[in-house]
N, C-alpha and C positions, 0 to 999 in steps of 0.2 A: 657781834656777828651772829654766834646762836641765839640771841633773842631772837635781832631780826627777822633771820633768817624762819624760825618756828613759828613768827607771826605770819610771815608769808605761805609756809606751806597751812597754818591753818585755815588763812583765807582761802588759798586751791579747796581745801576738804570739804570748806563749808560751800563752795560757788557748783561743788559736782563736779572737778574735774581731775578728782583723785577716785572716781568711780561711780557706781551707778547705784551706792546703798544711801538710806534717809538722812537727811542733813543730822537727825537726830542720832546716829550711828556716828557719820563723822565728825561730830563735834566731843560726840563720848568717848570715841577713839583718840581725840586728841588730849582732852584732859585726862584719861587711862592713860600715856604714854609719859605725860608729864609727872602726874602723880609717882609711875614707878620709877624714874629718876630722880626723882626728889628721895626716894625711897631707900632705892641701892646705893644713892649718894652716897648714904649716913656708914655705909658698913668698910668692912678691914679688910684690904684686898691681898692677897699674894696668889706668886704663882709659881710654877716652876715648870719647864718646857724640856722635854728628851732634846729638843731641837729648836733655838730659838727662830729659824726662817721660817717655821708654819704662823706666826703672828703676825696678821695683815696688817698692821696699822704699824711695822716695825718696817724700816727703810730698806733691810735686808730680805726683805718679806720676798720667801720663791714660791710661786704659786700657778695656779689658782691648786684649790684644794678643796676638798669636801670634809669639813666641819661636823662629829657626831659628838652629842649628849642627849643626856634624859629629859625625857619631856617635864616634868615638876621641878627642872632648873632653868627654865625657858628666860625668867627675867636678869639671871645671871647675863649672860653675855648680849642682851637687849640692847642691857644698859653700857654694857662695859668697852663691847665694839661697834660702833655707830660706823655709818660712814666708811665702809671699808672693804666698797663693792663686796657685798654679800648679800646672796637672794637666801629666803626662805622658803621651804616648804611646810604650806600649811593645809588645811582640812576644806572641805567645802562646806563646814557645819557654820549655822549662823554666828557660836559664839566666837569662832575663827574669823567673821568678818571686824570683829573689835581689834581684835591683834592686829590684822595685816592693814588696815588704817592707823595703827600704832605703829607698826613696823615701818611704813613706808612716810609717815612722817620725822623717823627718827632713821632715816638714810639706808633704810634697807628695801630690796626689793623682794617679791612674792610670787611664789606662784603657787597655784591652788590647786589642790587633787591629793590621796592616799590612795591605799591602797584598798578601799570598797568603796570608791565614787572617784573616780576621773585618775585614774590609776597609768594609766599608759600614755595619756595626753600629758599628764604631769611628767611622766618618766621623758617623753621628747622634750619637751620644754626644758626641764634641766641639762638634757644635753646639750642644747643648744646655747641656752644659759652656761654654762660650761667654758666654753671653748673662751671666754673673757671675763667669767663673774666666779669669786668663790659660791661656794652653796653650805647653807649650814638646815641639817636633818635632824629630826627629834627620833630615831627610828624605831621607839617605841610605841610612836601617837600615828591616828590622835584619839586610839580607844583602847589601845592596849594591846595582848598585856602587859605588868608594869616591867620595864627592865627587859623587856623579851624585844629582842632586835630582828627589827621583819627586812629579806633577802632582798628589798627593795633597792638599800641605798649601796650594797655589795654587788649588785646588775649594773648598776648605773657607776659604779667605780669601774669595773670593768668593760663596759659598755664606751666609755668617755675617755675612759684612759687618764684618769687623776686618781690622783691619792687619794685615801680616808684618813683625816687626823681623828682620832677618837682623843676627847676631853675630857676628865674627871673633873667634879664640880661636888663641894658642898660648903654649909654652912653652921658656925655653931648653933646646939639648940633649938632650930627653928622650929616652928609650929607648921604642924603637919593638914590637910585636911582628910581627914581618914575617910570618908566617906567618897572622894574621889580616886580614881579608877588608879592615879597615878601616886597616891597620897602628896596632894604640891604642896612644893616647901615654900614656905614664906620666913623669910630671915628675920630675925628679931633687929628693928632699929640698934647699930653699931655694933653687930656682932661681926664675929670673924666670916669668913668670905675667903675660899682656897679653892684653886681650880691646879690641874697636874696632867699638862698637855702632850699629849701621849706620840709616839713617831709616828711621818708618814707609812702606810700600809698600802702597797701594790698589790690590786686585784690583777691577772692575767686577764688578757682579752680571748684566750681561748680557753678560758674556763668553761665546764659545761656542769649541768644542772647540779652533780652530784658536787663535786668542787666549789660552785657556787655556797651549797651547803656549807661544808669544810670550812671556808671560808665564813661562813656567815657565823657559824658559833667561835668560830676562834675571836674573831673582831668583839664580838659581843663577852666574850672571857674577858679580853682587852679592856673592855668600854666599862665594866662591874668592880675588874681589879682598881684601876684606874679612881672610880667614884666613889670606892669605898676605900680607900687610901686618901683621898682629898675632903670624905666625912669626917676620916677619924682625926687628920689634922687639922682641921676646922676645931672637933671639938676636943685635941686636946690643947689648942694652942701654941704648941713645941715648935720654935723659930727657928728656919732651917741657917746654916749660917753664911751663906750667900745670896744675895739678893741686890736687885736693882730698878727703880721707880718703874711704875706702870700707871698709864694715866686712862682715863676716860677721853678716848678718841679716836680719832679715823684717818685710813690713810689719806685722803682727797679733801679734806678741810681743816681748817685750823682749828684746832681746839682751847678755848678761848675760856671754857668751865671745862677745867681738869680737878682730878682729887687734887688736893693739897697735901703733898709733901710733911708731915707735922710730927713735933717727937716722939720715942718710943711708946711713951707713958699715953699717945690723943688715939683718937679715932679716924677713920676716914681715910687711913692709910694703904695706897696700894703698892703691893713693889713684885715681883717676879726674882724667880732665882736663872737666869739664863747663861744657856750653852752648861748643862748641869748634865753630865755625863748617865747613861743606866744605872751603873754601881754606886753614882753619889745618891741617885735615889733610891736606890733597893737601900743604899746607907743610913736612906736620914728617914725613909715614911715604909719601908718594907715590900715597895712594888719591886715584884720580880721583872728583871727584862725581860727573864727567858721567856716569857707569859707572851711575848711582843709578837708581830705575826713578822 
């Protein structure tokens, strides 16, 4: 089913009517997509949620919801949640045309604009995107700086009236590119792979600029605590001890290539620790709840 299915959206990409960039773009976007699947395959997944209903491809799934991490973990959840009505927000920069022909081959949708080129066109569009589609935000990208969360996707919570789940994500050991803005990580083939999926967080609809503020660093406390508690468990290894399969899928397709289930001692293994209380986690990785907005 996802072969075929990949075969077919590749032929859309290459015929033009997955957009108006050079056949040579979307054919590079498709083999770019596949490559980082094949990629993230290989690595060791866990997770652990304040709240198992923010996970779209989970049956329980309440949503829609606005999805925050850092931009140099972009391939983490690429690969991890396909299919699972979710648009992105991306850049209007040329190298952003590769991703969003990757993204939209691998069941995500897109919309284009930041916050110094097509800023408030992007900002309608998500709302409106909203009101039926999750949205997942890098709200550091797509120039920076690193880790600094721009007031954009804290408007747009408030503005829509949806939540922000903020996501912690890392990996062990990965190779950094230091010379990029964001230093992106690239995961070492079958290392560990830990993300630590933080509550939903209600902006008010009558927040005003200064509030907006408030809110914007608080979320962004959230978002730093969160990623650097999902590094350090990454890279010390330390298995929480509850847990339960997570697969590579989507709520609205069958997922037909999931990780494989395999014993303690393999690779390639994803599980989640869900309905894991604040205190179990301030327990097992040292995230404060109080931190929580």
């Amino acid at each position: 089913m996802v072969g075929k299915n990949a075969r077919q959206r590749f032929r859309q990409l290459m015929a033009g009517r997955a957009g108006s960039c050079p056949w040579w773009v979307r054919g590079g976007a498709w083999l770019m997509g596949r490559a980082i699947n094949a990629w993230m395959g290989t690595l060791d997944y866990q997770a652990r949620f304040y709240d198992p209903t923010v996970d779209p491809a989970r049956a329980g799934f309440q949503g829609p919801c606005v999805f925050l991490f850092w931009h140099e973990y972009i391939p983490f959840l690429f690969h991890l949640r396909p299919y699972c009505h979710l648009a992105m927000l991306l850049s209007h920069h040329v190298d952003a045309e590769w991703l969003a022909q990757a993204a939209e081959l691998n069941g995500f949708g897109t919309v284009r604009g930041s916050t110094a080129r097509g800023g408030a066109r992007a900002l309608r569009e998500l709302i409106r995107r909203a009101a039926g589609q999750n949205l997942a935000i890098t709200p550091d990208g797509p120039r920076g700086p690193r880790r600094r969360l721009a007031v954009g996707c804290v408007a747009l919570s408030a503005l829509a009236q949806i939540p922000l789940v903020p996501i912690g994500l890392g990996y062990a050991h990965p190779w950094r590119i230091r010379r990029a803005w964001d230093q992106f990580a690239i995961p070492r083939p079958g290392a560990r792979a830990r993300a630590i999926v933080g509550p939903r967080i209600a902006i008010p609809a009558t927040a005003d600029r200064a509030r907006l503020e408030e809110y914007r660093q608080r979320v962004e406390e959230v978002l730093e605590t969160l990623t650097e508690a999902a590094e350090r468990w990454a890279e010390s290894g330390v298995r929480p001890g509850d847990r339960l399969p997570v697969v590579r899928s989507g709520a609205y397709r069958p997922a037909s290539r999931v990780l494989r289930t395999i014993p303690s001692t393999g690779r390639g293994r994803c599980r989640s620790s869900a309905g894991a209380s604040p205190s179990q986690l301030e327990e097992h990785r040292g995230v404060a709840p109080s931190r929580a907005v």
